[in-house]
C-alpha positions in Angstrom: -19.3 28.1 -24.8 -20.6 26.5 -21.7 -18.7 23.5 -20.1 -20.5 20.4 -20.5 -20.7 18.7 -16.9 -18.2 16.7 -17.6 -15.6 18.7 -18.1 -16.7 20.5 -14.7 -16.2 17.4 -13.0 -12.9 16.5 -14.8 -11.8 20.2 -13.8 -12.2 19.3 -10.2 -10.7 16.1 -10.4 -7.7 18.2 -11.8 -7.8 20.8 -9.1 -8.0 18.5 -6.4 -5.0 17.2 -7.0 -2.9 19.7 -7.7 -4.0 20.9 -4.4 -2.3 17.7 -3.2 0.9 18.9 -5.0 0.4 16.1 -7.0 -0.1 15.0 -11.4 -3.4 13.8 -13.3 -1.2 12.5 -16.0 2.4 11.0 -14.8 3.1 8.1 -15.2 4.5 5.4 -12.6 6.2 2.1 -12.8 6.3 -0.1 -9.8 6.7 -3.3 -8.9 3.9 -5.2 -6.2 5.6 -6.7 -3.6 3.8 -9.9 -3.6 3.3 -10.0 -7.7 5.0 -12.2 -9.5 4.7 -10.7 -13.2 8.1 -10.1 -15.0 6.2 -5.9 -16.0 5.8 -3.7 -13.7 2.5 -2.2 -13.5 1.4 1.0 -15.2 0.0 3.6 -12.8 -1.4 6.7 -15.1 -1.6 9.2 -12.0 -0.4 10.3 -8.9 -3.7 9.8 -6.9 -3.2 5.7 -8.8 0.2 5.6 -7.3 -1.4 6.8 -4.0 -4.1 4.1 -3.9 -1.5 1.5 -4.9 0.6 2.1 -1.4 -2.8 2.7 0.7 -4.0 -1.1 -0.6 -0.4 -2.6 0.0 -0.2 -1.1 3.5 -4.0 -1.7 4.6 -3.7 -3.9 7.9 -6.7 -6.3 7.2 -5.7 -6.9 3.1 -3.6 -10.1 3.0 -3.1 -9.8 -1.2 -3.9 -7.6 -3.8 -4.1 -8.9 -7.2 -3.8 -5.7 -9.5 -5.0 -7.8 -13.0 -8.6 -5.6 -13.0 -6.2 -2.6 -13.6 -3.3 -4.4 -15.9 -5.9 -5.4 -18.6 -8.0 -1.6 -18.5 -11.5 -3.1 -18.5 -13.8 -0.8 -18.4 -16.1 0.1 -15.6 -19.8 -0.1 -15.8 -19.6 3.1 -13.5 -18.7 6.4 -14.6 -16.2 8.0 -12.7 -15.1 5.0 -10.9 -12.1 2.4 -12.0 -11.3 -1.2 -11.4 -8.2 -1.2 -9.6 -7.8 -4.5 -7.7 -9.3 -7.4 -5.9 -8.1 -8.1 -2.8 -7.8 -10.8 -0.3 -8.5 -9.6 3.5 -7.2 -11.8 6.6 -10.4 -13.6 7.1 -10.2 -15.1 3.0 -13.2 -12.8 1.9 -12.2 -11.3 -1.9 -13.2 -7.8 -2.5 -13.3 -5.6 -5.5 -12.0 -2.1 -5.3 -12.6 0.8 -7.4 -10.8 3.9 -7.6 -13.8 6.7 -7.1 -12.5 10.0 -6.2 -15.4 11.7 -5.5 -17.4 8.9 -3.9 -18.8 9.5 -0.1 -18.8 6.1 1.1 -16.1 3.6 1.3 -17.7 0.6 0.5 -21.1 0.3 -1.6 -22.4 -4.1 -2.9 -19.3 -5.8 -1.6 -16.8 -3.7 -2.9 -14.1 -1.2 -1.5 -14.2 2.7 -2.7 -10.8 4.6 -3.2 -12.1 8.1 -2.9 -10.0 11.4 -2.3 -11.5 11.4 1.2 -10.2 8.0 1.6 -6.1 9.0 0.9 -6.4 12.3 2.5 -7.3 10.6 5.7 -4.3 8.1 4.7 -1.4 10.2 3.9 1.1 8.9 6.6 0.4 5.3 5.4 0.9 6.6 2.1 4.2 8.4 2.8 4.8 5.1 4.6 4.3 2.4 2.3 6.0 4.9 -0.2 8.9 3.8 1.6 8.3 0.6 3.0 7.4 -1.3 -0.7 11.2 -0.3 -2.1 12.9 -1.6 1.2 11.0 -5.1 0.2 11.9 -5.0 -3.5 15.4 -4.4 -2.9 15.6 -7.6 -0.9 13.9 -9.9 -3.5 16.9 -11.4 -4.7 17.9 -12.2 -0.9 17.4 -15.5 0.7 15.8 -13.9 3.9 14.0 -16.5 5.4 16.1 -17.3 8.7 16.3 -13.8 9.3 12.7 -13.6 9.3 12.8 -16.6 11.7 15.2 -14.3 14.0 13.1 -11.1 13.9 10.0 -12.3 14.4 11.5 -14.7 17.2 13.0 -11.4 18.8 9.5 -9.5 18.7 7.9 -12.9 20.3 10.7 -12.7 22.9 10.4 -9.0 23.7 7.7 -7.2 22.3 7.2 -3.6 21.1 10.5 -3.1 19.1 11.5 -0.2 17.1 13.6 -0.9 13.9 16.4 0.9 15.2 16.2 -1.8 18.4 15.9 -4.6 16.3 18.8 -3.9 14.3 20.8 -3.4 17.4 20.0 -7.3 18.1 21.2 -8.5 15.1 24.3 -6.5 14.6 26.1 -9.4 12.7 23.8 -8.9 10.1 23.8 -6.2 7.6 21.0 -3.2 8.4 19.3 -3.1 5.0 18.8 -7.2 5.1 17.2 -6.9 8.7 14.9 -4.0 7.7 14.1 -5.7 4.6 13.1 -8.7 6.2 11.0 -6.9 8.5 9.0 -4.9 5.9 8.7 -8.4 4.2 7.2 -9.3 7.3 4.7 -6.5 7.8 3.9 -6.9 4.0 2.8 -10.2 5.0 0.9 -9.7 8.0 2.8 -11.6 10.6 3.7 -8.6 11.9 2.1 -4.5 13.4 3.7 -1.6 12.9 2.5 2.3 14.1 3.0 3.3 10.3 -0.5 4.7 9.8 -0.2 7.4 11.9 3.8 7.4 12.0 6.4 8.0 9.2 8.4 4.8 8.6 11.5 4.8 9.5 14.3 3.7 12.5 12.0 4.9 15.5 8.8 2.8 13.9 7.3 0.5 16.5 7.2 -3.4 15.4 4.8 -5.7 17.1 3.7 -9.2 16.6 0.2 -9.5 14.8 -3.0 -9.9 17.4 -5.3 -11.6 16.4 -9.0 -11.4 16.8 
């Protein structure tokens, strides 16, 4: 018996991403940086989790509000999901829809998460992997005057790796300081070189330029 198209299409979704090393069906916890729900929220797939760090590290989103995907409406679309709405720096609020196999990126005011989209993202991906934790773990910190300090030290100097940083503020303890800066690129008062380098010591901290 004959596969109904479908299934075809579901059978490439599946091969796709095990190409990527990657599940169709785990299951992932996580906790948005900027969310302020007691859950975590449910991610059903690798490729989800994968989308999740590509909106929370895209430079021009300011907040992503992840209720489309908490409450599992359905999408008038086949193939395509309701992830999130987001918030860019200018204040314009966009849908986006997780569409693997979808060849544009944006279609009627909304963003498209296709395949295409994270492959050509996987170092902000790896990234972000990283970078969302190193916030997290700092929640129950009072950081707020060592944000004052970093971002007055990038004002002050510039292009700063993490490692340099650090170095500036050796009173204070390494995970606070590289905390505070992720908070800080999470935010948007900060740059970082993260999409096309691997977070980490060496990564290059700038102030935000506008316009």
């Amino acid at each position: 018996m004959g596969k109904t198209p479908a299934q075809k299409k579901r059978n490439q979704y599946l091969a796709s991403v095990r190409a990527r090393g990657a599940s169709g069906h785990n299951l992932w916890f996580v906790s948005p940086p900027q969310d302020t729900q007691a859950l975590p929220l449910t991610l059903s797939s690798d490729i989800e989790l994968e989308a999740f760090f590509y909106l929370e590290g895209s430079p021009d989103v300011a907040f992503v509000d992840y209720s489309p995907l908490r409450h599992g409406r359905a999408h008038p679309h086949p193939g395509r999901r309701h992830f999130a709405t987001v918030t860019t720096l200018e204040g314009t609020e966009l849908d986006v829809d997780l569409a693997l196999e979808a060849n544009k990126t944006s279609v009627a005011g909304r963003r498209l998460v296709s395949l295409a989209v994270l492959n050509a993202a996987k170092v902000r991906v790896q990234s972000w992997r990283a970078i969302v934790p190193t916030i997290n773990r700092c929640r129950s910190h009072s950081l707020g005057p060592l944000i004052i300090r970093c971002r007055h030290l990038l004002e002050e100097h510039g292009d700063l790796a993490v490692r340099d940083l650090c170095q500036q503020l050796t009173t204070e303890s390494t995970a606070l300081v590289t905390g505070a800066v992720a908070t800080l690129l999470r935010s948007r008062e900060i740059e970082s070189d993260v999409d096309t380098h691997l977070w980490g010591p060496g990564t290059v901290l700038r102030t935000h330029r506008h316009g």
